[in-house]
C-alpha positions as CSV (number, residue, x, y, z in Angstrom):
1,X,73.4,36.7,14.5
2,X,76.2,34.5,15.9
3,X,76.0,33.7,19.7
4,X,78.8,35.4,20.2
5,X,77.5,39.0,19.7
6,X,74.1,37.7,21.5
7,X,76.1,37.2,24.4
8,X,77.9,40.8,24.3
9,X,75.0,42.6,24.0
10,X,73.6,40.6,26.9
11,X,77.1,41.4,29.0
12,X,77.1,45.3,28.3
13,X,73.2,45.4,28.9
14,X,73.6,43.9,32.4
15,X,76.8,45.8,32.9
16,X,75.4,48.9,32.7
17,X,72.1,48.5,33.5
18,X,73.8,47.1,37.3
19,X,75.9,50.0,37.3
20,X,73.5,52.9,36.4
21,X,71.2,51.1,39.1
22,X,74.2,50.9,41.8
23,X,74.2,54.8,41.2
24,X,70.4,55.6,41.3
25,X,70.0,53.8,44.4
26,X,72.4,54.8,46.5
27,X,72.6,58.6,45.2
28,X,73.2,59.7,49.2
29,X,75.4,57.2,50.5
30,X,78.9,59.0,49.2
31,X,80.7,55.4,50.4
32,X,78.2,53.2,48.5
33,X,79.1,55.1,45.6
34,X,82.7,54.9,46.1
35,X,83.3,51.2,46.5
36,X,79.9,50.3,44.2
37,X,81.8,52.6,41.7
38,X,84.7,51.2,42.1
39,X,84.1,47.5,42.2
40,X,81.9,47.8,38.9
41,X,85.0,49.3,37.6
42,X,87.4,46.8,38.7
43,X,85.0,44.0,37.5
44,X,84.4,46.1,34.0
45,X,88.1,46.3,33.2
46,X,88.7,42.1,34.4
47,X,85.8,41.5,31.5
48,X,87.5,43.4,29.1
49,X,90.9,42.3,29.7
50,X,88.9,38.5,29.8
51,X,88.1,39.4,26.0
52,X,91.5,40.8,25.0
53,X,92.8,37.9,26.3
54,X,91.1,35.6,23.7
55,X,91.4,38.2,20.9
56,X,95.2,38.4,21.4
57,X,95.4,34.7,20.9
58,X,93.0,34.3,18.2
59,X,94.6,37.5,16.3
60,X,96.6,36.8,12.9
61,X,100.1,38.4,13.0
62,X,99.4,41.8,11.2
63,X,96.7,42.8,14.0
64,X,98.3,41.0,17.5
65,X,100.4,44.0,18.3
66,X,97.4,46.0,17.9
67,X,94.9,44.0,20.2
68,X,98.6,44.0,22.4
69,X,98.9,47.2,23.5
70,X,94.7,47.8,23.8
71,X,95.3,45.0,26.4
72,X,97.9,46.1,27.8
73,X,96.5,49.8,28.1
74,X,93.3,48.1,29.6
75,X,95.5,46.6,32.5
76,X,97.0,50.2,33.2
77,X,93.6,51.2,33.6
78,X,92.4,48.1,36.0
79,X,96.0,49.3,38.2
80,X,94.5,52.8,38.4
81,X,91.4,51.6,39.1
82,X,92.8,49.7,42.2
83,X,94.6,52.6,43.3
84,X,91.8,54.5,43.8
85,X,89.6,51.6,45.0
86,X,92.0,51.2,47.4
87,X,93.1,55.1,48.8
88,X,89.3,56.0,49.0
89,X,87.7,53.1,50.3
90,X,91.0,51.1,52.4
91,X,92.9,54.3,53.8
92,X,89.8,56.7,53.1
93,X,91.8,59.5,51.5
94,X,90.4,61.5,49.1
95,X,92.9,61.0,45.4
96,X,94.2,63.8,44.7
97,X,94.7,65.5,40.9
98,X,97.0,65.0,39.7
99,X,97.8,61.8,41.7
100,X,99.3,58.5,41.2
101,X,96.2,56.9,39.4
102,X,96.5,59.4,36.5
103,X,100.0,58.2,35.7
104,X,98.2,54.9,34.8
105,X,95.6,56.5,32.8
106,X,97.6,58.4,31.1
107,X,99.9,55.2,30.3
108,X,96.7,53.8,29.2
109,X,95.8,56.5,26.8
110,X,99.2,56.3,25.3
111,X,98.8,52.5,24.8
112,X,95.8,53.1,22.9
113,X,97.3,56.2,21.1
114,X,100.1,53.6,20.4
115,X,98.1,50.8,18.8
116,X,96.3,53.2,16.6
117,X,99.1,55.1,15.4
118,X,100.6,51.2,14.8
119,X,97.8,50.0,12.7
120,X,98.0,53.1,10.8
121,X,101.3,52.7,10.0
122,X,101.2,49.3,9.2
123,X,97.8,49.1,6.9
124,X,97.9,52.3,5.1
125,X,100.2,53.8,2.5
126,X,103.3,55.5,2.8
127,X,101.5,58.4,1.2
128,X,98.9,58.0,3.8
129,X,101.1,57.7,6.2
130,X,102.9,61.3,5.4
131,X,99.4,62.8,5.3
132,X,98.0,61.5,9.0
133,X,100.9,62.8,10.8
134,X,101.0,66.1,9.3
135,X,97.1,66.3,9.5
136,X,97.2,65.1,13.6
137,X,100.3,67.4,14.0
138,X,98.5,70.6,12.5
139,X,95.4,69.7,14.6
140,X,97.1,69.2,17.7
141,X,99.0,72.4,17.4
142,X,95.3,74.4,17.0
143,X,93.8,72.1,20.2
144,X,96.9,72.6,22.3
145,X,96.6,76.5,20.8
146,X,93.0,77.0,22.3
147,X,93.6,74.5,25.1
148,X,96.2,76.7,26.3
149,X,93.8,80.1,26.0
150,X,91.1,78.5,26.9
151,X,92.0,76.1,30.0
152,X,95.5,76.8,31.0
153,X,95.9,80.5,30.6
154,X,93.1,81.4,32.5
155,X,93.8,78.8,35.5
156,X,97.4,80.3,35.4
157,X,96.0,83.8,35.8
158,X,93.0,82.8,38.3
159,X,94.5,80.0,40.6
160,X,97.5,78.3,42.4
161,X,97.2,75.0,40.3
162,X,100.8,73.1,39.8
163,X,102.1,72.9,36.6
164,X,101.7,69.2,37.0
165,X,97.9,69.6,37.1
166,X,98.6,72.1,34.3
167,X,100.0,69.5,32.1
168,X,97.7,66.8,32.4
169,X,94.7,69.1,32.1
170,X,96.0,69.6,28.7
171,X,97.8,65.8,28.1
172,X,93.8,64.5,28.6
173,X,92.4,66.6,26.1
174,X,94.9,66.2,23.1
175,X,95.5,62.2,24.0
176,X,91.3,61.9,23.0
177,X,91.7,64.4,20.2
178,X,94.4,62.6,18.9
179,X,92.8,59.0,19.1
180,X,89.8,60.7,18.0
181,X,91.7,61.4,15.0
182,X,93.7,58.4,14.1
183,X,90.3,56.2,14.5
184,X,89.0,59.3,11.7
185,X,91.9,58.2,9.4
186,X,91.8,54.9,9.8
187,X,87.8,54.8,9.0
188,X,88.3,57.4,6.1
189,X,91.2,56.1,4.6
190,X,91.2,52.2,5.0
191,X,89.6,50.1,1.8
192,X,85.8,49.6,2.1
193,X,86.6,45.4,3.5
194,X,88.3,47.0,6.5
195,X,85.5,49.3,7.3
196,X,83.5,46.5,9.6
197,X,82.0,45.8,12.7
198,X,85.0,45.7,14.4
199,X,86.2,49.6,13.3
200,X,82.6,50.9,14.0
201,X,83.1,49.5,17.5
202,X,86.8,51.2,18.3
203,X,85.2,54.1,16.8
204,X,82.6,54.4,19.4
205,X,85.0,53.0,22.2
206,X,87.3,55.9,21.4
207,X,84.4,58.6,20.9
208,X,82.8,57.3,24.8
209,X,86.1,57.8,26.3
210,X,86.8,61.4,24.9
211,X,83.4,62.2,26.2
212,X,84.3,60.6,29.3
213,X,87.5,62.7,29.8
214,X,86.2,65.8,28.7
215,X,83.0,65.6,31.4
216,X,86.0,64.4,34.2
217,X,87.7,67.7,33.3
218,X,85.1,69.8,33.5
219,X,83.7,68.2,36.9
220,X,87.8,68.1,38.3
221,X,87.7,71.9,37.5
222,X,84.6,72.7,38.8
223,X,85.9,70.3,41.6
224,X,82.7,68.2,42.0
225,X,83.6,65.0,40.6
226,X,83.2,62.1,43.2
227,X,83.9,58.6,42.8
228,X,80.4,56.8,41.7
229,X,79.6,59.5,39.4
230,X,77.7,59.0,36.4
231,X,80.4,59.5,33.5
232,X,82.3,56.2,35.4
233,X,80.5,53.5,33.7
234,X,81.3,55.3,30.4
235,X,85.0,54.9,31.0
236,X,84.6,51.1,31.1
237,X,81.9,50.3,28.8
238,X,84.1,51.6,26.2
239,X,87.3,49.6,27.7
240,X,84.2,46.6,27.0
241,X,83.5,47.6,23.7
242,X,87.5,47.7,22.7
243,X,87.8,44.3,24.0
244,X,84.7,43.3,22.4
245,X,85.8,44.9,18.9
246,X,89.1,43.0,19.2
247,X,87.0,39.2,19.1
248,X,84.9,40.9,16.0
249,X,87.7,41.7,14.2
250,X,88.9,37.7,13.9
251,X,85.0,37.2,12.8
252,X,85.3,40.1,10.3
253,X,88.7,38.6,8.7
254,X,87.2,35.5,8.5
255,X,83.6,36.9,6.5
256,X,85.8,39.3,4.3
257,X,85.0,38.2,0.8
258,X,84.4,42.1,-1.0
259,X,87.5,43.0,-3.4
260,X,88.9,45.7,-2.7
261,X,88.4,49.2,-4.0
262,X,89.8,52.8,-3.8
263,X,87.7,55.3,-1.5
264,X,86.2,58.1,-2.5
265,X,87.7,61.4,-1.3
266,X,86.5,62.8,2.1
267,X,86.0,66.3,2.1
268,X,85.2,66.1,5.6
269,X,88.8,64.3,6.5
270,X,90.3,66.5,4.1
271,X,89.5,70.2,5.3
272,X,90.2,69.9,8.9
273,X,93.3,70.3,9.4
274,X,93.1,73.5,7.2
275,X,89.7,74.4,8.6
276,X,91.5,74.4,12.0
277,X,94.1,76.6,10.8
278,X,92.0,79.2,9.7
279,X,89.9,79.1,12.6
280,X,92.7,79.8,14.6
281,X,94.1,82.4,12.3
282,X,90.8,84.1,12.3
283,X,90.6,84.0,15.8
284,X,93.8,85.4,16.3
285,X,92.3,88.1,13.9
286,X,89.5,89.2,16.1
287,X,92.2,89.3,19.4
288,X,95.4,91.0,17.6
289,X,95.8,94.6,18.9
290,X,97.5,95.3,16.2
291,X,95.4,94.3,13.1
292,X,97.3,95.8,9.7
293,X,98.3,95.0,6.0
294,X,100.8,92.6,7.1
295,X,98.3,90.5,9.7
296,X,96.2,91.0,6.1
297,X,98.3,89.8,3.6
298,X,99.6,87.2,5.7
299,X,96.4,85.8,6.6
300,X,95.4,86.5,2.5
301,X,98.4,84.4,1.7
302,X,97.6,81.3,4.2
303,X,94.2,81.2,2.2
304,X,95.7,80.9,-1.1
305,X,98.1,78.6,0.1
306,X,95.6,76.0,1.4
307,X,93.3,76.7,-1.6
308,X,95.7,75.8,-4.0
309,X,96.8,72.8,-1.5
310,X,93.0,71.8,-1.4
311,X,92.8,72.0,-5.4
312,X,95.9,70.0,-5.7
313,X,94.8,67.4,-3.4
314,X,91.8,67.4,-5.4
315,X,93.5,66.2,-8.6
316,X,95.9,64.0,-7.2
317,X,92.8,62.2,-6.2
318,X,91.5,62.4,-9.6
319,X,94.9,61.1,-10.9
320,X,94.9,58.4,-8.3
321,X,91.6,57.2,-9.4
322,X,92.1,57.0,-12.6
323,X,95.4,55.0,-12.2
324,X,93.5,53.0,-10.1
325,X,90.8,51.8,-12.4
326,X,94.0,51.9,-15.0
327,X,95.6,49.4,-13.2
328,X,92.7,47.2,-12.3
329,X,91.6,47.5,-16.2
330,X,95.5,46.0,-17.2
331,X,95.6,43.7,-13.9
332,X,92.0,42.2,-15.9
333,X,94.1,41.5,-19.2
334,X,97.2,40.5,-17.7
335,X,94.7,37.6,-15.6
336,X,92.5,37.0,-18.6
337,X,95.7,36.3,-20.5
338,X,97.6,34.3,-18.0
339,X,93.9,32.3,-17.9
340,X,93.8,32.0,-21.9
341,X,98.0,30.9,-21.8
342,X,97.6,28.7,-18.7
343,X,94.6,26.9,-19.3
344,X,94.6,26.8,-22.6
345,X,94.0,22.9,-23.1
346,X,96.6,22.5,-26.0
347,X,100.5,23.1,-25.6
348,X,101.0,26.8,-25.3
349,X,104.8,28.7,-25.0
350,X,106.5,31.6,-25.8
351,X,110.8,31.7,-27.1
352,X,113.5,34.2,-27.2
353,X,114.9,34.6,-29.8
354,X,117.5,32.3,-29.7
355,X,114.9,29.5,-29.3
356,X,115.1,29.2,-25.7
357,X,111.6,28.9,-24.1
358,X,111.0,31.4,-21.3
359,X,107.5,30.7,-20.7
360,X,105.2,27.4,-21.2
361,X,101.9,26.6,-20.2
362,X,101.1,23.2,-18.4
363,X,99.7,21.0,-21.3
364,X,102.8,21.9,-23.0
365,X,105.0,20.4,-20.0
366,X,102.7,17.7,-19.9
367,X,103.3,17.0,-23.9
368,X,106.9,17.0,-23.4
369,X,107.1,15.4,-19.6
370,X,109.2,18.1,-18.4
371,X,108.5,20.2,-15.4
372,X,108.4,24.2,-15.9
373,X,111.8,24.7,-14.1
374,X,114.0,22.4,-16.2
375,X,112.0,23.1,-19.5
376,X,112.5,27.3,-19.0
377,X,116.2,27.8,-20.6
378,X,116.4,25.1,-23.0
379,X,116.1,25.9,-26.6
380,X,113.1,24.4,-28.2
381,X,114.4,22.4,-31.1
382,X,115.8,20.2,-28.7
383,X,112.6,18.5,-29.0
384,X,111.9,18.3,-32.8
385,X,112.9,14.5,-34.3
386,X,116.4,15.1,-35.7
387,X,115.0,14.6,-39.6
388,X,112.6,17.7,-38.9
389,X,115.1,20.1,-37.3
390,X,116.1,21.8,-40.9
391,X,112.5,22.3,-42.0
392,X,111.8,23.8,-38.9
393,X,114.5,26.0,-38.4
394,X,113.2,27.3,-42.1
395,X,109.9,28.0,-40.6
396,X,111.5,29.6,-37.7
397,X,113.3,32.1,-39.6
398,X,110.1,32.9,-41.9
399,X,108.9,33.9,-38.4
400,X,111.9,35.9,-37.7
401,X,111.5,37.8,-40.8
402,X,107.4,38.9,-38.9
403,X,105.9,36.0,-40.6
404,X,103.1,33.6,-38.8
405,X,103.6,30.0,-39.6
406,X,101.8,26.9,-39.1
407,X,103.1,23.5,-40.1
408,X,103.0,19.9,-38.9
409,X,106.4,18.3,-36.7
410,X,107.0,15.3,-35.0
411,X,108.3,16.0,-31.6
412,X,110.2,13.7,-29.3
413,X,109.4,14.0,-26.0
414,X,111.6,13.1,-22.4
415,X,110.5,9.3,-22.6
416,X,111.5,9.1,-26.2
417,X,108.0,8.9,-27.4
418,X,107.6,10.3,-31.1
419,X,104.0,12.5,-30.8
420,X,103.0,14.6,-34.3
421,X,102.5,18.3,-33.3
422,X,100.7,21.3,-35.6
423,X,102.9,24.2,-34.7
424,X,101.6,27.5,-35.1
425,X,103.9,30.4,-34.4
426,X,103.4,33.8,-34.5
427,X,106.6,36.6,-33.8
428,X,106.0,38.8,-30.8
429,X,106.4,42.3,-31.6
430,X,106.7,45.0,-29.2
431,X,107.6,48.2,-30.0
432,X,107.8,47.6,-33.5
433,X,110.6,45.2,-32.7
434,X,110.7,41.6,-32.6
435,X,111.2,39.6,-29.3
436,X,110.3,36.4,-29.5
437,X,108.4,33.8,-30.6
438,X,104.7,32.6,-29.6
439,X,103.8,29.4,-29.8
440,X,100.5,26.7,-29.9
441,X,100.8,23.3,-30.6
442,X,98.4,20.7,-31.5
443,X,98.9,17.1,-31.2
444,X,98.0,15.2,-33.8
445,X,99.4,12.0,-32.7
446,X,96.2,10.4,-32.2
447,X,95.1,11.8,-35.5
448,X,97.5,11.0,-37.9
449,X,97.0,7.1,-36.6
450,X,93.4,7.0,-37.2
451,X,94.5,8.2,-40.6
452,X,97.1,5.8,-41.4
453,X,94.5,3.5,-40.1
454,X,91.8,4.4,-42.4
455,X,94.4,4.7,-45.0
456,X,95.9,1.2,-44.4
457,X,92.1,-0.3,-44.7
458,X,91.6,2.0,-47.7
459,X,94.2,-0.2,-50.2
460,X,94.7,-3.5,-47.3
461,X,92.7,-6.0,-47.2
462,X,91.6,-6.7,-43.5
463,X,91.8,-10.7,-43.3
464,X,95.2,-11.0,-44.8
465,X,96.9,-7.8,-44.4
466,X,97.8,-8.2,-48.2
467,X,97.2,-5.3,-50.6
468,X,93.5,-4.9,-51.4
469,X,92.2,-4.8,-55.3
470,X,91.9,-1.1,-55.5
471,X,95.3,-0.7,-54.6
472,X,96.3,-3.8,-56.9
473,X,94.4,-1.8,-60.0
474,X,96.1,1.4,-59.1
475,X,99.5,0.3,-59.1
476,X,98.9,-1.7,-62.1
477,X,97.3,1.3,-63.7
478,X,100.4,3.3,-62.9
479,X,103.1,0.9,-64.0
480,X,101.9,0.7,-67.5
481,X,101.0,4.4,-67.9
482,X,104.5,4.9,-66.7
483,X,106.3,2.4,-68.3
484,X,109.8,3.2,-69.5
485,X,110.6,3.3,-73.2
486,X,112.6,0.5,-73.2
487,X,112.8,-3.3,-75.1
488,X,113.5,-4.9,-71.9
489,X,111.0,-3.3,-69.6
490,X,108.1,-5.3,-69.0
491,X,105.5,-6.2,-66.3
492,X,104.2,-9.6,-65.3
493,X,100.6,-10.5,-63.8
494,X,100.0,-13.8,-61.6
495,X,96.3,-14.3,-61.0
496,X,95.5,-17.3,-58.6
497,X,92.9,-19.1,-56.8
498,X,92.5,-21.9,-54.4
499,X,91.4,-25.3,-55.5
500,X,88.9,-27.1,-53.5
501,X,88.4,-23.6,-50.9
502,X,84.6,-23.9,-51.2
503,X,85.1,-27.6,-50.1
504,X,86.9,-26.6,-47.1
505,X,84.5,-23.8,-46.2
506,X,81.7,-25.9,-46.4
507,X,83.2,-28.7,-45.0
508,X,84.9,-27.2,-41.9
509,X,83.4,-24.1,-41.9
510,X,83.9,-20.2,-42.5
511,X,86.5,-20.1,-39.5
512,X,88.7,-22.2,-41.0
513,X,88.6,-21.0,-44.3
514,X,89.8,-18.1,-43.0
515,X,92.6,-19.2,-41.2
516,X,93.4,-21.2,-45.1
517,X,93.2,-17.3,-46.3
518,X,96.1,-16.1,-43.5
519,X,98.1,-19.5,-44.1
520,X,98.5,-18.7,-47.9
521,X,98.6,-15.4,-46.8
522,X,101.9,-16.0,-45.4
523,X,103.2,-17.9,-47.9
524,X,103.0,-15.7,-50.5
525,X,104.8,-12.4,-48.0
526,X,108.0,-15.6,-48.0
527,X,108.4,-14.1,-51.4
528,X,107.4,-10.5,-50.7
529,X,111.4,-9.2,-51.8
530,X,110.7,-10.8,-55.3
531,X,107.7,-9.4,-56.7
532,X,106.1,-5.1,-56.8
533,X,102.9,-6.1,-54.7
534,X,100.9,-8.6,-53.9
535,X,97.5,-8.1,-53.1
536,X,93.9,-10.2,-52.5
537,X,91.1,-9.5,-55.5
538,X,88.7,-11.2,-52.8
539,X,87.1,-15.1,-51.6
540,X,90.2,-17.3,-52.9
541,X,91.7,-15.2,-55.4
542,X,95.1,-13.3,-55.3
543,X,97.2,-11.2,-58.2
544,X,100.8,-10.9,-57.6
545,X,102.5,-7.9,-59.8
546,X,106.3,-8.5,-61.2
547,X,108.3,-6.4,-63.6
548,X,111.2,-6.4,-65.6
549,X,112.0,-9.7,-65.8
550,X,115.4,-10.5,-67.9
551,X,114.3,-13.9,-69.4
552,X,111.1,-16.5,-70.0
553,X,113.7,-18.6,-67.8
554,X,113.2,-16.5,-65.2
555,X,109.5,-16.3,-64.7
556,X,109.2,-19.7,-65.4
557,X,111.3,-20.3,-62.3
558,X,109.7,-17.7,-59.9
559,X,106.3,-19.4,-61.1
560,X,107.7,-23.0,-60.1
561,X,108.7,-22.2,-56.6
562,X,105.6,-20.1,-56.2
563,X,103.8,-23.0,-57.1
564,X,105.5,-25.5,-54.8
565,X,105.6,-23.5,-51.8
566,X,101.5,-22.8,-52.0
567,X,100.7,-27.0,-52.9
568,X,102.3,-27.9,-49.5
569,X,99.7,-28.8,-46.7
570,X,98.4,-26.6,-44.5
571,X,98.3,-27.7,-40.8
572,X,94.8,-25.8,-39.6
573,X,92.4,-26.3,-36.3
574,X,94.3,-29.7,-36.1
575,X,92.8,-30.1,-39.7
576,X,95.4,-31.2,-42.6
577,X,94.5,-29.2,-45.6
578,X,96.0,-29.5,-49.1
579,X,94.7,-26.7,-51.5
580,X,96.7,-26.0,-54.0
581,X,96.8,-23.2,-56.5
582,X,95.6,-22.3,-60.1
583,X,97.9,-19.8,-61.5
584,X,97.3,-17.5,-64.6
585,X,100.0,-15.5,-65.9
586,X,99.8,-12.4,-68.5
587,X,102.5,-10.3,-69.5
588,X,102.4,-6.8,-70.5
589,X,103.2,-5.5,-73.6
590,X,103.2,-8.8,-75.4
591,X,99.8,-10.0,-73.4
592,X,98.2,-6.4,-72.8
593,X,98.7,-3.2,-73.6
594,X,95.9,-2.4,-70.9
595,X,95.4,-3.5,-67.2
596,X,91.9,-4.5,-67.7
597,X,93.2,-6.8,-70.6
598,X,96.1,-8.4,-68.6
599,X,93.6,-8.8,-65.7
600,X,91.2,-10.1,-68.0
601,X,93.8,-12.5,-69.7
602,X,95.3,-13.7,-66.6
603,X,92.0,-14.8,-65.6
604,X,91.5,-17.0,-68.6
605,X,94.8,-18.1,-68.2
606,X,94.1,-19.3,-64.5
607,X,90.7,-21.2,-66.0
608,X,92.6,-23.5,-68.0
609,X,95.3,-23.9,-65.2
610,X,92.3,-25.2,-63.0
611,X,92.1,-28.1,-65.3
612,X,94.7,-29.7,-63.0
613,X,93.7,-30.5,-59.8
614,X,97.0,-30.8,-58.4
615,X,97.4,-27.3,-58.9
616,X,99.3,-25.7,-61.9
617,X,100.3,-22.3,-63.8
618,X,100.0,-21.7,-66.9
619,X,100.6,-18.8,-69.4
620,X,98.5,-16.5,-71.5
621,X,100.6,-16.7,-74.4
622,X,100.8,-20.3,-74.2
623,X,97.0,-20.3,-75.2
624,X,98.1,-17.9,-77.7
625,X,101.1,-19.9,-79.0
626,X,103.1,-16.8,-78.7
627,X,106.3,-16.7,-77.0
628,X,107.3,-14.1,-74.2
């Protein structure tokens, strides 16, 4: 328990305990009583208006007016209070009834009519709404009924009272009742969060002071009520307990944490306005004079009437209930879906269906670097690359037609970026008619490099960046299996290595040999435009690929600048290096007719070429002594 309510319960305990004690100890002393009496009051009402006070300033906006006019009923009360206080025990006149302290308390009853009838209308539905007044107007009508033949009729008959004293004999009576029943409503028809310590409190505030009125009545009637007596201190502790309940209710909002859930239907709340109305038809029953078929039939009818009214009431409730837990069963979809669209960690959006998105989730802003605003409108193949647009609009219309696609786009986001995105779409049908488009994407960005990646290492050779032999044997493969039918059509094979590389290596190391590698490397891509690929078989040795060559002249040509270009020095770690070539060159179909054979005979070719130091070429057909 918090230290406020600790301190509360101390206040009330003391309070009353002091004020029952004042009472019990002075029981003969009528002017003890009547300023002990009245100065407890006066203090009473100062503490509660001390703890309105703070509630007022601590209140949210939906329940200051509320705590408002409790407060400002309280201070009517402390001005009646001082009225009396001061005609009994300053001028030592005995307060009259009705007098001018009961214009205060009634203002004060009305205040706290007020701010229940207020919080009603602001917390409950209109429905609600509709139902309490008619309930509180039926109920006063039967209290004012048998207040009338009760208390008024027979005064009227039996004594000189005033009409004034008339009226606020019966104004006392219905002002609790009808407190009595708003704080009813409020407790039976609020949700089960509002029903907390603060609403028990008001409840029992409100129930002390219709006790409290009811005992003044009596005792006025009777006319034995003095100032001191022993209903006073229940006036004020419920004044304390009002205040109190107002500081409870800013702990209560603060601790609400329960969702929310439809009541259950009072029976209780439900029957008594129609319990009161048959009460008071049967009692006008028993007192009629003249009891026949119409008195009968009327008072048959009213039964029926509020029968079926009960039953009907009955299954709107069930109704209500069951659109209730409909609602909260479609309100669970709608927040599971928005929780599957919106976090949904790849690009998720939904189209028209003219292509403009009207809803995205955030990774899909995100992949195209767009806020939400500016991206709901715009039609969606605004983002696809311009060379994608027509395949995609051909998927699109497949989807148009009530068919789900998936396929693979590149999509070019705000900064210009180019990002590969799996599409699937799927049409959204409602009603058995199409009305958009749904959307997930998947980028693939990341993937389709690692795949170019693995399949650039899969035919390149990593040092050089030249083709790798695999991809040399593939292509070679391919161009003689392919091979036109033509005279003229022919392909060439230059197989190489370096002379004196294992020198170098072992000489100047692996490092630099490898550096030799890249050097020749980029030699050879200075003639990339002249020959189909060029590639590294691995150490020293390269095979460059050439077709359809239109004379010997030709390739004897290409084969001398090749030559020339590779036998200059190579300027390495501040090393001069002069490796030159060996070059063995087989032709296909003169050579070959297969691409082991030409890689087999452009080897031998290159054996003899390594004859010359200096670096040389020389051709397969030459050891054959057979011209091109």
């Amino acid at each position: 328990m918090s230290k406020r309510p600790k301190i509360f319960i101390l206040i009330i305990l003391l309070y009353v305990l002091g004020y029952y004690g004042w009472i019990f100890t002075f029981p003969d002393s009528a002017s003890l009583q009547i300023v002990g009496g009245s100065l407890f009051s006066i203090v009473g009402l100062l503490i509660a208006l001390f703890y309105l006070k703070l509630a007022v300033s601590q209140a949210n906006s939906k329940d200051r007016k509320f705590w408002s006019f409790i407060g400002l009923g309280t201070f009517f009360y402390l001005i009646a209070e001082l009225i009396w206080f001061f005609s009994e025990s300053v001028l030592n006149e005995d307060v009259s009834f009705p007098g001018s302290p009961d214009i205060f308390y009634i203002l004060q009853a009305l205040c706290l009519l007020y701010a229940l009838i207020h919080k009603i209308l602001k917390e409950a539905a209109i429905q609600q709404r509709i139902s309490f007044l008619f309930d509180v107007m039926i109920i006063l009508v039967v209290a004012s009924t048998f207040s009338w033949h009760f208390l008024i009729a027979p005064i009227l008959t039996t004594s000189v009272a005033s009409m004034e004293a008339l009226v606020v004999s019966l104004i006392y009576p219905i002002g609790d009742l009808g407190m009595l029943v708003a704080v009813s409503f409020l407790f039976f028809n609020l949700s089960t969060k509002d029903k907390n310590h603060s609403m028990y409190l008001i409840i029992v505030a409100v129930a002390l002071q219709a006790i409290a009125d009811s005992v003044y009545l009596y005792l006025i009637a009777q006319d034995t009520y003095i100032t001191g007596s022993w209903i006073d201190p229940l006036f004020i502790v419920g004044m304390i307990l009002l205040s109190f309940a107002g500081l409870q209710s800013n702990l209560d909002q603060k601790n609400i944490d329960s969702p929310e859930e439809i009541e259950r239907l009072n029976v209780f709340q439900m029957l008594t306005p129609y319990g009161g109305v048959l009460i008071l038809f049967v009692f006008m029953g028993f007192h009629s004079t003249n009891f026949d078929i119409v008195t009968m039939g009327s008072g048959l009818s009213i039964l029926l009437v509020i029968i079926r009214q009960i039953l009907i009431i009955f299954e709107n409730h069930k109704l209500v209930r069951r659109y209730y837990h409909q609602a909260q069963i479609l309100e669970m979809s709608e927040e599971r879906y928005k929780s599957l669209f919106e976090y949904h960690p790849d690009p998720v959006y939904s189209t028209d269906l003219s292509g403009k998105f009207d809803s995205a989730n955030t990774a899909c802003t995100h992949l195209l670097g767009i806020s939400k605003v500016d991206l709901i409108g715009q039609n969606s193949l605004r983002y696809v690359k311009d060379s994608h647009r027509k395949r995609v609009s051909q998927e699109l219309k497949a989807v148009f037609n009530g068919m789900p696609r998936s396929y693979e786009t590149v999509v070019q986001n705000v900064a210009g970026s180019a990002l590969h995105v799996n599409i699937t779409n799927v049409p959204i049908i409602v009603r058995n008619e199409l009305v958009g488009i749904f959307g997930i994407g998947k980028d693939v960005t990341e993937a389709r490099r690692i795949e170019q990646e693995i399949h650039y290492l899969a035919y390149h050779d990593a040092l050089t960046g030249l083709f790798n032999r695999p991809a040399f044997e593939e292509r070679l493969s391919g161009l003689i299996k392919h091979r036109p039918s033509k005279n003229d059509s022919n392909v060439s094979l230059f197989f190489m290595d370096l002379n004196q590389f294992k020198h170098v290596n072992d000489t100047l190391g692996h490092d630099v040999g490898d550096q030799l590698l890249k050097a020749v490397a980029t030699r050879l891509k200075t003639f990339e435009d002249l020959f189909e690929m060029m590639a590294r078989q691995g150490g020293d040795e390269f095979t460059l690929l050439l077709r359809d060559v239109a004379t010997y002249e030709q390739l004897l040509h290409l084969a001398d600048r090749l030559l020339t270009a590779l036998q200059e020095p190579y300027q390495i770690d501040h090393h001069v290096i002069t490796c030159p070539p060996s070059i063995g060159i087989s032709c296909h179909p003169n050579d070959a007719l297969t691409m082991l054979e030409m890689m087999k005979h452009a080897d031998l070719a290159m054996y003899h070429a390594k004859q010359t130091k200096t670096g040389s070429y020389v051709f397969y057909s030459e050891l054959q002594h057979m011209p091109l």
